[in-house]
C-alpha positions as CSV (number, residue, x, y, z in Angstrom):
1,X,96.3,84.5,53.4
2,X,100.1,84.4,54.7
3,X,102.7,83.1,52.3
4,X,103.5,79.8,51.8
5,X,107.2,79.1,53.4
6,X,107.5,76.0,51.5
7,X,106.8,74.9,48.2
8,X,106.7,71.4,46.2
9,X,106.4,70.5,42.6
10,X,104.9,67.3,41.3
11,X,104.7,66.0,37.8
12,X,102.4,63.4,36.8
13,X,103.1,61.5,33.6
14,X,99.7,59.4,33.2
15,X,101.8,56.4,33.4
16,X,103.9,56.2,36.8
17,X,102.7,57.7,40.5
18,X,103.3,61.6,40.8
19,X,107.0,62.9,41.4
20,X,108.4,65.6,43.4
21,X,110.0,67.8,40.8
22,X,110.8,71.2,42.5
23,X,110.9,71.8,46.4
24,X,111.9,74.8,48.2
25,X,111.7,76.6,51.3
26,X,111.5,80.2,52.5
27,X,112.9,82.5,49.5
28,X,113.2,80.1,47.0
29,X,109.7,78.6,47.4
30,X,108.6,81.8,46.7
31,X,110.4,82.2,43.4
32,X,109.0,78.5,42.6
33,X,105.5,80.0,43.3
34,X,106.0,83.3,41.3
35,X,107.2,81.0,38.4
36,X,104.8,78.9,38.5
37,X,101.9,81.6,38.2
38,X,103.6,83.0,35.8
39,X,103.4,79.5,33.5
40,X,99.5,79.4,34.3
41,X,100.5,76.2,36.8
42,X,98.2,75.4,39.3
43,X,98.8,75.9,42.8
44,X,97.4,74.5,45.7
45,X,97.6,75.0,48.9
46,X,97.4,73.1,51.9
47,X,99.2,73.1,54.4
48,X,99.1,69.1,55.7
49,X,100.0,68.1,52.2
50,X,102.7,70.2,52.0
51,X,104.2,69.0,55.7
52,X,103.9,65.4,53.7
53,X,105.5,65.5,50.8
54,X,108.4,68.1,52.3
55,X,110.2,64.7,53.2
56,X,110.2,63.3,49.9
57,X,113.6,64.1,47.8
58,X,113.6,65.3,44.3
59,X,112.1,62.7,42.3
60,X,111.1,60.3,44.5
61,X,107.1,59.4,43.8
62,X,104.3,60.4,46.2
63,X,103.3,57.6,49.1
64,X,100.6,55.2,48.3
65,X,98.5,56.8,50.7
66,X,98.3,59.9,48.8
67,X,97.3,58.3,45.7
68,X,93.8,59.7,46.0
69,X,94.4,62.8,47.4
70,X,96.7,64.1,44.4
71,X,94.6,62.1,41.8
72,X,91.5,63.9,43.2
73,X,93.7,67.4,42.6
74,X,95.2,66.1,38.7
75,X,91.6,65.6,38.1
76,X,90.3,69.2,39.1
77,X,93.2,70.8,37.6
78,X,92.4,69.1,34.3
79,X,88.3,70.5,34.9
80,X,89.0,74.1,36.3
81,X,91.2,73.6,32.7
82,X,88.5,72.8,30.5
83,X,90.0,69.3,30.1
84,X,87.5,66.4,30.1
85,X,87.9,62.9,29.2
86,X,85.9,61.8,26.1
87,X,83.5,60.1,27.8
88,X,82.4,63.1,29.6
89,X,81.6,65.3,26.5
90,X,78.8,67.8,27.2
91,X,79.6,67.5,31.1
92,X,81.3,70.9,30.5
93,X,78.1,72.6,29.3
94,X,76.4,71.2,32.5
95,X,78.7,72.6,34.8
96,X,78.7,75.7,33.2
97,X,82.6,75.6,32.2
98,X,84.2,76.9,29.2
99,X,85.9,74.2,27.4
């Protein structure tokens, strides 16, 4: 897979839409990524996203429209995690995750 020549941060609070935190491009995205692994963040990767949210500026929240998208990635992040909210106790077990 080629290297990312972009890279953007968001930070979801539980209480107001995602924000761009970080952003970079060429170098300094890939310092953002190596940092990044290094804190056991999650990356994702996709290209289209990333052409979308490049035009936000630093702390501006996502677009409406991506509401679902990035709540759809929050949520697997929090599962691939181990994280599950308490009305899914036992969900772990059937999906074979360590919680």
């Amino acid at each position: 897979m080629k290297q990312p020549d972009s890279a953007i941060g968001l930070l979801y609070d539980g209480r107001s839409a995602p924000s761009v935190t970080v952003k970079g491009f060429g170098e300094l995205a890939q310092e953002i990524i190596a940092l990044a692994k290094e804190k056991d963040i999650l990356i994702h990767q996709d290209e289209n996203l990333t052409k979308t949210l490049q035009h936000l500026e630093l702390g501006e929240e996502i677009p409406k429209e991506l509401y679902i998208v990035i709540a759809e990635l929050i949520a697997l992040s929090y599962v691939i995690q181990g994280k599950f909210p308490p009305g899914w106790k036992g969900l772990s077990n059937k999906l074979n995750i360590k919680a």
